[in-house]
LOPANU-612736 format. One record per atom (N, C-alpha, C): residue in three letters; x, y, z; residue number from 1. Coordinates in steps of 0.001 Angstrom, whole numbers, always signed. Layout:
BEGIN
@aa: Ala&xx: X&yy: Y&zz: Z&i: NUM
...
END
This chain:
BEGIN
@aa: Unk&xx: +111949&yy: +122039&zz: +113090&i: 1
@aa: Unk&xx: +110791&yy: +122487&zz: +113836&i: 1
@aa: Unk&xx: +109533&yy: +121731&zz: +113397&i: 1
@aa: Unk&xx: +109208&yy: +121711&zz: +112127&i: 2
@aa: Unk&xx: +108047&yy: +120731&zz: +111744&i: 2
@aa: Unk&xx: +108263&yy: +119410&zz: +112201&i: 2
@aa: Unk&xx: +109133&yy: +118384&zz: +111941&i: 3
@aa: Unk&xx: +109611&yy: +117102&zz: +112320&i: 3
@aa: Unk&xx: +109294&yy: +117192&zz: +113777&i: 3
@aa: Unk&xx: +109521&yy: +117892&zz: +114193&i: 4
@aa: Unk&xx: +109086&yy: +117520&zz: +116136&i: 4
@aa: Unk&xx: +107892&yy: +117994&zz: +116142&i: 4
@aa: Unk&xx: +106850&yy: +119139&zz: +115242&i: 5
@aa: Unk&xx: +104975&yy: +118834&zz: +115036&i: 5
@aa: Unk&xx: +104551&yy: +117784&zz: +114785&i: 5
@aa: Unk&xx: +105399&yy: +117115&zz: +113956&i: 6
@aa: Unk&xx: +105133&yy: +115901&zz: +113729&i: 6
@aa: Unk&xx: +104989&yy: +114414&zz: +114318&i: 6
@aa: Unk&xx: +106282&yy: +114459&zz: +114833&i: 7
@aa: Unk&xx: +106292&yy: +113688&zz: +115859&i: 7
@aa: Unk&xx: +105597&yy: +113802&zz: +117170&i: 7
@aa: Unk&xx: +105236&yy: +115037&zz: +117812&i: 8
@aa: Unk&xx: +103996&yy: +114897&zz: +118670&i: 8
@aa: Unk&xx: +102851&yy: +114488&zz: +118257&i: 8
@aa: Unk&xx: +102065&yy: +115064&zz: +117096&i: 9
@aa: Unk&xx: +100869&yy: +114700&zz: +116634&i: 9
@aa: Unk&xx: +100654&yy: +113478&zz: +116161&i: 9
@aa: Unk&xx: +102110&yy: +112500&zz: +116033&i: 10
@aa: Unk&xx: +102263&yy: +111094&zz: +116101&i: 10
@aa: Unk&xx: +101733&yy: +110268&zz: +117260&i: 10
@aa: Unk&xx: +102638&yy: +110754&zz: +118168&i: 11
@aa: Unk&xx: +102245&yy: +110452&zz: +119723&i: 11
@aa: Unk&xx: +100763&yy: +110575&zz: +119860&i: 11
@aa: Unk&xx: +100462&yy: +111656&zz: +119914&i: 12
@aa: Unk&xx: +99208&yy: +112258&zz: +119909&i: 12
@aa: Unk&xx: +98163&yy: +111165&zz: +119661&i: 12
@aa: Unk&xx: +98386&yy: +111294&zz: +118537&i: 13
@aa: Unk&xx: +97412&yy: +110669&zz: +117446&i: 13
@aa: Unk&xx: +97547&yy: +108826&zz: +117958&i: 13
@aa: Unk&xx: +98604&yy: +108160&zz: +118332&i: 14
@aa: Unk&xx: +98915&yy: +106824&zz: +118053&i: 14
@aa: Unk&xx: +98543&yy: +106414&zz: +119510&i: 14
@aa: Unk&xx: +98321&yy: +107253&zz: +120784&i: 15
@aa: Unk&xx: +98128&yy: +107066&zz: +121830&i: 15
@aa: Unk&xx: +96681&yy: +106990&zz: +122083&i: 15
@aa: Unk&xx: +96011&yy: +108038&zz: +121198&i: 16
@aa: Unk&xx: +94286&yy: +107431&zz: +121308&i: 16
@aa: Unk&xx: +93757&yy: +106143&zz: +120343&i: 16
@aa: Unk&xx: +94647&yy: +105816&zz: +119189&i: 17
@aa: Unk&xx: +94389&yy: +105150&zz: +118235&i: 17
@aa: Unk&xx: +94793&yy: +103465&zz: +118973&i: 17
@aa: Unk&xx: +95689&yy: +103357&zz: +119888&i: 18
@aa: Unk&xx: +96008&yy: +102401&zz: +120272&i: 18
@aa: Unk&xx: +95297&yy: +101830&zz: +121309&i: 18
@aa: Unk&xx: +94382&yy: +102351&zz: +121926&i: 19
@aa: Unk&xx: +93263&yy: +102170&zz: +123185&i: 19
@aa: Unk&xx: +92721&yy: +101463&zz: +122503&i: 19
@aa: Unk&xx: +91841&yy: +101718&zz: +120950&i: 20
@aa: Unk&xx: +90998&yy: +101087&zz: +120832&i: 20
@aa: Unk&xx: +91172&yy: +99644&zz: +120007&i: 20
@aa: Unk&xx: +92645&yy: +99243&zz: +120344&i: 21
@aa: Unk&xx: +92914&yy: +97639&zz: +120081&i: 21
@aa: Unk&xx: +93995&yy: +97619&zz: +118649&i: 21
@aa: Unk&xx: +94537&yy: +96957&zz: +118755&i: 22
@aa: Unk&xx: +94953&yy: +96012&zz: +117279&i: 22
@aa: Unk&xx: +93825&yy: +95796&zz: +115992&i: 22
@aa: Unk&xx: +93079&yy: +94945&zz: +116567&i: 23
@aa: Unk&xx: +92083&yy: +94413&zz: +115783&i: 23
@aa: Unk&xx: +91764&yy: +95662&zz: +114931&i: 23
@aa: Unk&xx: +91223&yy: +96585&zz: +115687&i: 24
@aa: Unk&xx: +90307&yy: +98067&zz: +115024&i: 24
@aa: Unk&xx: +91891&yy: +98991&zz: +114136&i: 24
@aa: Unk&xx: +93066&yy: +98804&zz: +114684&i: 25
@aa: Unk&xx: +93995&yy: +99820&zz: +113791&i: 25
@aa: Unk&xx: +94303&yy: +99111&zz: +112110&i: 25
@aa: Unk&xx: +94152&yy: +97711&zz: +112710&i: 26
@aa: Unk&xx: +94747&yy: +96540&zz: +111482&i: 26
@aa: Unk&xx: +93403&yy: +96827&zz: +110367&i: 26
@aa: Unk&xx: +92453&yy: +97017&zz: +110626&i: 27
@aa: Unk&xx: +91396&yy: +96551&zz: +110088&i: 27
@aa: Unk&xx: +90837&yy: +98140&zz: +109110&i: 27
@aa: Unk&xx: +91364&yy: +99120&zz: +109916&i: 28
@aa: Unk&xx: +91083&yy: +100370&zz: +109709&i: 28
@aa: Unk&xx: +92750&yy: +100803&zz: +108455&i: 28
@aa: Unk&xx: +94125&yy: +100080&zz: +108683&i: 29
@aa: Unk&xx: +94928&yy: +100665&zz: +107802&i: 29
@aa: Unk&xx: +95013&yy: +99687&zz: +106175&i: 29
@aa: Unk&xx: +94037&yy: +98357&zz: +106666&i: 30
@aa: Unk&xx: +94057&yy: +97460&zz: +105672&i: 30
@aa: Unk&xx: +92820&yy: +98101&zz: +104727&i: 30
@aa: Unk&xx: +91848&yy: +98598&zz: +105129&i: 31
@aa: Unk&xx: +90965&yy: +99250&zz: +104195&i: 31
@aa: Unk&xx: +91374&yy: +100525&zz: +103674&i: 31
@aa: Unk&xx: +92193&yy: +101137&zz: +104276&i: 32
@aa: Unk&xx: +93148&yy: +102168&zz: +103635&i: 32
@aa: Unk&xx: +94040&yy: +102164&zz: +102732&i: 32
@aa: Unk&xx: +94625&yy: +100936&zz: +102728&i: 33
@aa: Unk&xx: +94980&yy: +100361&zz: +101593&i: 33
@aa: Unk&xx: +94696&yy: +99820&zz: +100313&i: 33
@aa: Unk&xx: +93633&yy: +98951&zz: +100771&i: 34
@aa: Unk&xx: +92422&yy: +98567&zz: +99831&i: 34
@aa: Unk&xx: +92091&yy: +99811&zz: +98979&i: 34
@aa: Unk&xx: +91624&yy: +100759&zz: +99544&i: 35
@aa: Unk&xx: +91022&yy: +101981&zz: +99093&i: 35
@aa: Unk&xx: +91883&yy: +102910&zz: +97938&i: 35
@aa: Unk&xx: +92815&yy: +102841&zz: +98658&i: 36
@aa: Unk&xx: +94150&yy: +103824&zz: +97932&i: 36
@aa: Unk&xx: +94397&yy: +102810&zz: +96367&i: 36
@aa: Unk&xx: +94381&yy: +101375&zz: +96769&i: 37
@aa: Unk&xx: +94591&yy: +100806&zz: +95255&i: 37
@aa: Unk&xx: +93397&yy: +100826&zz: +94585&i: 37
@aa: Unk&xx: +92036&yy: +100779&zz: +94932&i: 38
@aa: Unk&xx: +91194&yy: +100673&zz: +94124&i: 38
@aa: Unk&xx: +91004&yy: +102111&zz: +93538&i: 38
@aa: Unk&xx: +91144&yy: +103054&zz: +94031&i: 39
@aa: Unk&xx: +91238&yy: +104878&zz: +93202&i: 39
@aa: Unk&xx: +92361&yy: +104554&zz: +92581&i: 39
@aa: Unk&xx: +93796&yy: +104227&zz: +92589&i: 40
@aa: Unk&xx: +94165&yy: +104398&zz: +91777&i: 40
@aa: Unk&xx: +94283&yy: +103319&zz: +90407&i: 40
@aa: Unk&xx: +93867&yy: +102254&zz: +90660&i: 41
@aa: Unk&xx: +93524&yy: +101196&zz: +89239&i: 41
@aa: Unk&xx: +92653&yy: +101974&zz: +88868&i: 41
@aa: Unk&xx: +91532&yy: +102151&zz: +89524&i: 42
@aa: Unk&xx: +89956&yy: +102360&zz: +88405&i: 42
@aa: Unk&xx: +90320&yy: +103960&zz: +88058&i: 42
@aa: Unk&xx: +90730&yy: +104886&zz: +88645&i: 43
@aa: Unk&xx: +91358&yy: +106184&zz: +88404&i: 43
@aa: Unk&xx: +92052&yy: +106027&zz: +87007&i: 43
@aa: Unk&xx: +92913&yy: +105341&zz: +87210&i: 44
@aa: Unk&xx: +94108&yy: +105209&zz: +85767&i: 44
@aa: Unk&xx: +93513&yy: +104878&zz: +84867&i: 44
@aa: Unk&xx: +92669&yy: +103571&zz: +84807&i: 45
@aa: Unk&xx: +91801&yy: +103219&zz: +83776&i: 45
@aa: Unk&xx: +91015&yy: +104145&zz: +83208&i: 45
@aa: Unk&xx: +89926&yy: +104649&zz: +83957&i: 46
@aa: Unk&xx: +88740&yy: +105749&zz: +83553&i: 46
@aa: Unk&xx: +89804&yy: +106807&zz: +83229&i: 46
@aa: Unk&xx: +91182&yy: +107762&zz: +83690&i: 47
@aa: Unk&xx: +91360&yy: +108450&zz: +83147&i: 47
@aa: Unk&xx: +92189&yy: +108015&zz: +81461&i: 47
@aa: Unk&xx: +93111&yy: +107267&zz: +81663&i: 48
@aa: Unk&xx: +93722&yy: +106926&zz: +80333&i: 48
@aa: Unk&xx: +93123&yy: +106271&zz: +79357&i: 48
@aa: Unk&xx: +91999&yy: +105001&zz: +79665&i: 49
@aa: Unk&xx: +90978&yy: +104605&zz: +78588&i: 49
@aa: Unk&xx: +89852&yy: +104492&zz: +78385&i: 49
@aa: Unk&xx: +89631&yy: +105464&zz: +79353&i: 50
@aa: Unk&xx: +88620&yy: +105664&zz: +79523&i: 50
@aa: Unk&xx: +87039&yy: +104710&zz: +79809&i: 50
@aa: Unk&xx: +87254&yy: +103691&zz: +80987&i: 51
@aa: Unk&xx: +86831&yy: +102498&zz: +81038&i: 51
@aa: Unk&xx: +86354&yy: +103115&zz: +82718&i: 51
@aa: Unk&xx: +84854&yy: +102447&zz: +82893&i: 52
@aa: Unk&xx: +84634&yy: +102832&zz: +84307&i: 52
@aa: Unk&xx: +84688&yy: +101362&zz: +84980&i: 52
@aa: Unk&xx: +84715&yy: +101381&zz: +85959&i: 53
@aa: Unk&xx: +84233&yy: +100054&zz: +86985&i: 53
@aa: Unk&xx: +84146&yy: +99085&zz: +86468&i: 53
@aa: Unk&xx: +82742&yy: +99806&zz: +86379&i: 54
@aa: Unk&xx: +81616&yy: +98590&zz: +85825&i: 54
@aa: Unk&xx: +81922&yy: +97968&zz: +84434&i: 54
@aa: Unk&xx: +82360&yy: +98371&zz: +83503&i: 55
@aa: Unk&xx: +82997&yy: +97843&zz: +82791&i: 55
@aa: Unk&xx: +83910&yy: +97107&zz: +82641&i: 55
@aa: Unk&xx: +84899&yy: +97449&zz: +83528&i: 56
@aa: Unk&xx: +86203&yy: +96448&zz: +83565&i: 56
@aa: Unk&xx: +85881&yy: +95155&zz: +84336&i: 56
@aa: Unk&xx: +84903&yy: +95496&zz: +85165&i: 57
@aa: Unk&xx: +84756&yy: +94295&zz: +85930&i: 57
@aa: Unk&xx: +83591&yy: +93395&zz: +85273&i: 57
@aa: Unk&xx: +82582&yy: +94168&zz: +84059&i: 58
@aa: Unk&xx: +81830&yy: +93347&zz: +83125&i: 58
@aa: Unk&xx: +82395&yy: +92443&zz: +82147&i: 58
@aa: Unk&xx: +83726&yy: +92943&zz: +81782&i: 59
@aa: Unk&xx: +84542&yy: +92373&zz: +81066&i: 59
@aa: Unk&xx: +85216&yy: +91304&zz: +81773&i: 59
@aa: Unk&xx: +85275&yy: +90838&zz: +82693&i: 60
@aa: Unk&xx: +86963&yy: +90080&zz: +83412&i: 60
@aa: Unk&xx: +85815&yy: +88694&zz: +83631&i: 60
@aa: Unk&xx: +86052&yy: +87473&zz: +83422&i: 61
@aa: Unk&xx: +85543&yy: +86473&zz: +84048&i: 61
@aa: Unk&xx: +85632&yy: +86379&zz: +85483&i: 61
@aa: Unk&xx: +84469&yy: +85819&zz: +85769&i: 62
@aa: Unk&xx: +83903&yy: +85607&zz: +87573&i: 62
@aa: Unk&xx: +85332&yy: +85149&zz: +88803&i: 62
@aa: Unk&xx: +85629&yy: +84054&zz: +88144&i: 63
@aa: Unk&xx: +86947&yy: +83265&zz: +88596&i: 63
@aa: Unk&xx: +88045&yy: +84388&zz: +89084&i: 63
@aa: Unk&xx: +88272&yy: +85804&zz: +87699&i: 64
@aa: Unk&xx: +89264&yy: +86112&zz: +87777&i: 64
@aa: Unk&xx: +89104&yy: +87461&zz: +89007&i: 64
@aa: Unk&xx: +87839&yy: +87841&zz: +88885&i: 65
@aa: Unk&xx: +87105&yy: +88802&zz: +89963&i: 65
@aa: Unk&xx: +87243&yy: +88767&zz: +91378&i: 65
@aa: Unk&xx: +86779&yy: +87292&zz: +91710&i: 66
@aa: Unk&xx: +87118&yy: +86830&zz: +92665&i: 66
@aa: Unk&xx: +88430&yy: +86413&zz: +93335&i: 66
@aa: Unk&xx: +89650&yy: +85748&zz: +92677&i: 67
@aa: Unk&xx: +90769&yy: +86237&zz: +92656&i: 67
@aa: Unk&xx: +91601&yy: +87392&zz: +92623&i: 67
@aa: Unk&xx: +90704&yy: +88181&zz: +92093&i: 68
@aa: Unk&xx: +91432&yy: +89606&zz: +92791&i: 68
@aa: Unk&xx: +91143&yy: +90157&zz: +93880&i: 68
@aa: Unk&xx: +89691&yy: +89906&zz: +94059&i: 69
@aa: Unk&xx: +89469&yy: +90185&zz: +95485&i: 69
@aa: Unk&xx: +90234&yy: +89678&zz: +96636&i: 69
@aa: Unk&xx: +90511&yy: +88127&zz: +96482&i: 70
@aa: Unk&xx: +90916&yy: +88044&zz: +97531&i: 70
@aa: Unk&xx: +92378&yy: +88080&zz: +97728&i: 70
@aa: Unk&xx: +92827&yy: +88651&zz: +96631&i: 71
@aa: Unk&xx: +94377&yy: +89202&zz: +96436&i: 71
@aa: Unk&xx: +94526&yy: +90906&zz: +97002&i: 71
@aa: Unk&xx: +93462&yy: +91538&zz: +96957&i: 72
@aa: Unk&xx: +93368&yy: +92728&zz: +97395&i: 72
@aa: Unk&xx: +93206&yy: +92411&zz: +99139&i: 72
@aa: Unk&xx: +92340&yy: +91957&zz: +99285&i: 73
@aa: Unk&xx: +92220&yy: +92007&zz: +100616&i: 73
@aa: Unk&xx: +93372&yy: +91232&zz: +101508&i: 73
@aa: Unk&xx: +93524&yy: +90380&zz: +101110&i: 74
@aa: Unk&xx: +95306&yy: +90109&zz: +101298&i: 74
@aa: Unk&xx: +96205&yy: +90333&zz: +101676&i: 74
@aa: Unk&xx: +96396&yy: +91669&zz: +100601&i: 75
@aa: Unk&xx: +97763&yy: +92766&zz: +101051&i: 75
@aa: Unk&xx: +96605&yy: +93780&zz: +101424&i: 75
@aa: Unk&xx: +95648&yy: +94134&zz: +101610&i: 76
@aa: Unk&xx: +95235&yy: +94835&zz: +102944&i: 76
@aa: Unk&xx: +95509&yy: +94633&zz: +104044&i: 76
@aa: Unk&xx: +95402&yy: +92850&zz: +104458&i: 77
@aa: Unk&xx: +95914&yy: +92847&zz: +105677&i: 77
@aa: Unk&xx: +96823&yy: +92669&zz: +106276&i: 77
@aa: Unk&xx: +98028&yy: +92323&zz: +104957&i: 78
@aa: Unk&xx: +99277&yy: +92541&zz: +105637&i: 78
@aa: Unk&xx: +99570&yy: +94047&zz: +105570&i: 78
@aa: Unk&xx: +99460&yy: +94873&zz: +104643&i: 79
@aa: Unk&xx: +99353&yy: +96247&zz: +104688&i: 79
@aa: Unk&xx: +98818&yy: +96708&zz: +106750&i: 79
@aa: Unk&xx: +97689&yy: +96026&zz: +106946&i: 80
@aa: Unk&xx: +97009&yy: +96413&zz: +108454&i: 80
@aa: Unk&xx: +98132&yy: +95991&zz: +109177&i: 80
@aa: Unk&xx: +98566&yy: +94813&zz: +109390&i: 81
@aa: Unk&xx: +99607&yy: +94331&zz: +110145&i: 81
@aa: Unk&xx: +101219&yy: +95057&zz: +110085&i: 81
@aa: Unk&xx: +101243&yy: +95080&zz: +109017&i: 82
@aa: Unk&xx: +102711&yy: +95800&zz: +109036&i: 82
@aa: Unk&xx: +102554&yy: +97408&zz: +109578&i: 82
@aa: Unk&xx: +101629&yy: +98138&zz: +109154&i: 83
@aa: Unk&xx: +101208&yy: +99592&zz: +110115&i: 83
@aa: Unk&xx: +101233&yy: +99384&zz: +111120&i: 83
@aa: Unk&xx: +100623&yy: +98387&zz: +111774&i: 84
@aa: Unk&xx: +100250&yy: +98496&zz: +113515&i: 84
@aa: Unk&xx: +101929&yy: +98124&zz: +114175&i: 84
@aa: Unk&xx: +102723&yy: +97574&zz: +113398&i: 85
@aa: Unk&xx: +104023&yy: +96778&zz: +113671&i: 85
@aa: Unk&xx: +104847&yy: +98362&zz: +114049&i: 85
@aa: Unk&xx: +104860&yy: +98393&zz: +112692&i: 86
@aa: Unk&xx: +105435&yy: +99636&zz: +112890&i: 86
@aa: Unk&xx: +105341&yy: +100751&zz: +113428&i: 86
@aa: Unk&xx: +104032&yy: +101036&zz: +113729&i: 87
@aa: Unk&xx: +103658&yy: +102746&zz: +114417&i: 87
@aa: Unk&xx: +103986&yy: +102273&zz: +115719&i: 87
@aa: Unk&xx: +103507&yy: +100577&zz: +116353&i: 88
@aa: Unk&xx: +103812&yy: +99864&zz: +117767&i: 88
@aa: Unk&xx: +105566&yy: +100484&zz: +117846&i: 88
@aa: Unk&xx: +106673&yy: +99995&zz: +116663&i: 89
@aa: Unk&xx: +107550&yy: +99967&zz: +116949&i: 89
@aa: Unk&xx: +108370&yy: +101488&zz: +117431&i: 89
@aa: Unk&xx: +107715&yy: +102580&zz: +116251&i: 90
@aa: Unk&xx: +108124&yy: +103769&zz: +116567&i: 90
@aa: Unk&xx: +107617&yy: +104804&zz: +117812&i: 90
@aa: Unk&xx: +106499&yy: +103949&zz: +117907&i: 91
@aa: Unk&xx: +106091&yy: +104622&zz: +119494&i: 91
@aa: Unk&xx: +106561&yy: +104476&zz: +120431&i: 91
@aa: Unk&xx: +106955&yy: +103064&zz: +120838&i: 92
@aa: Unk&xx: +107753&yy: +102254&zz: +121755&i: 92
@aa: Unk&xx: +109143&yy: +102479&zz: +122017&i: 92
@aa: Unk&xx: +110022&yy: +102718&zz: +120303&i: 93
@aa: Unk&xx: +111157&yy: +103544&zz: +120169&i: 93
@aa: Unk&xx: +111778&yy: +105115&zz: +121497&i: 93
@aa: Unk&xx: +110855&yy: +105425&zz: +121313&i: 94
@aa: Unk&xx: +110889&yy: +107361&zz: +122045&i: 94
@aa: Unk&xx: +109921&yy: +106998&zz: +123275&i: 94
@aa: Unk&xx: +109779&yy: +105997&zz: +123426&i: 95
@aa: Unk&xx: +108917&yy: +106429&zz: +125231&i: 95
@aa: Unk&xx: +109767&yy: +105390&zz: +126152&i: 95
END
């Protein structure tokens, strides 16, 4: 009974989300991603050694900062791409 709430509010949900393009779902599940890893690195850190942000990132050379950035954003956007693949595929699946 839940699994088929679910699966409507899928529909539901993936049928207004898909109007407003690719571009906007990719861009919206890649910062969701982004997001989810940056709480949990700086989370783990500040809770286990107690190290905030700003610290870890005062500590790390420029070079290596920047290389993570653009390693994060990265698999954000394959993270964006592979969501839109897939919610495309399971929607497409049942209609």
């Amino acid at each position: 009974m839940k699994n088929d709430y679910f699966e409507k509010k899928f529909y539901y949900n993936w049928e207004k989300r898909r109007k407003k393009g690719c571009l906007v779902n990719i861009l919206r599940e890649g910062l969701r991603t982004i997001s989810i890893i940056l709480v949990i690195v700086f989370g783990s850190q500040f809770i286990v050694n107690g190290r905030t942000p700003s610290l870890i990132l005062s500590k790390l050379h420029i070079n290596v900062v920047i290389g993570l950035m653009i390693f994060v954003l990265i698999l954000g956007a394959v993270s964006g791409v592979v969501a839109w693949n897939e919610n495309e595929k399971r929607y497409k699946k049942n209609n």
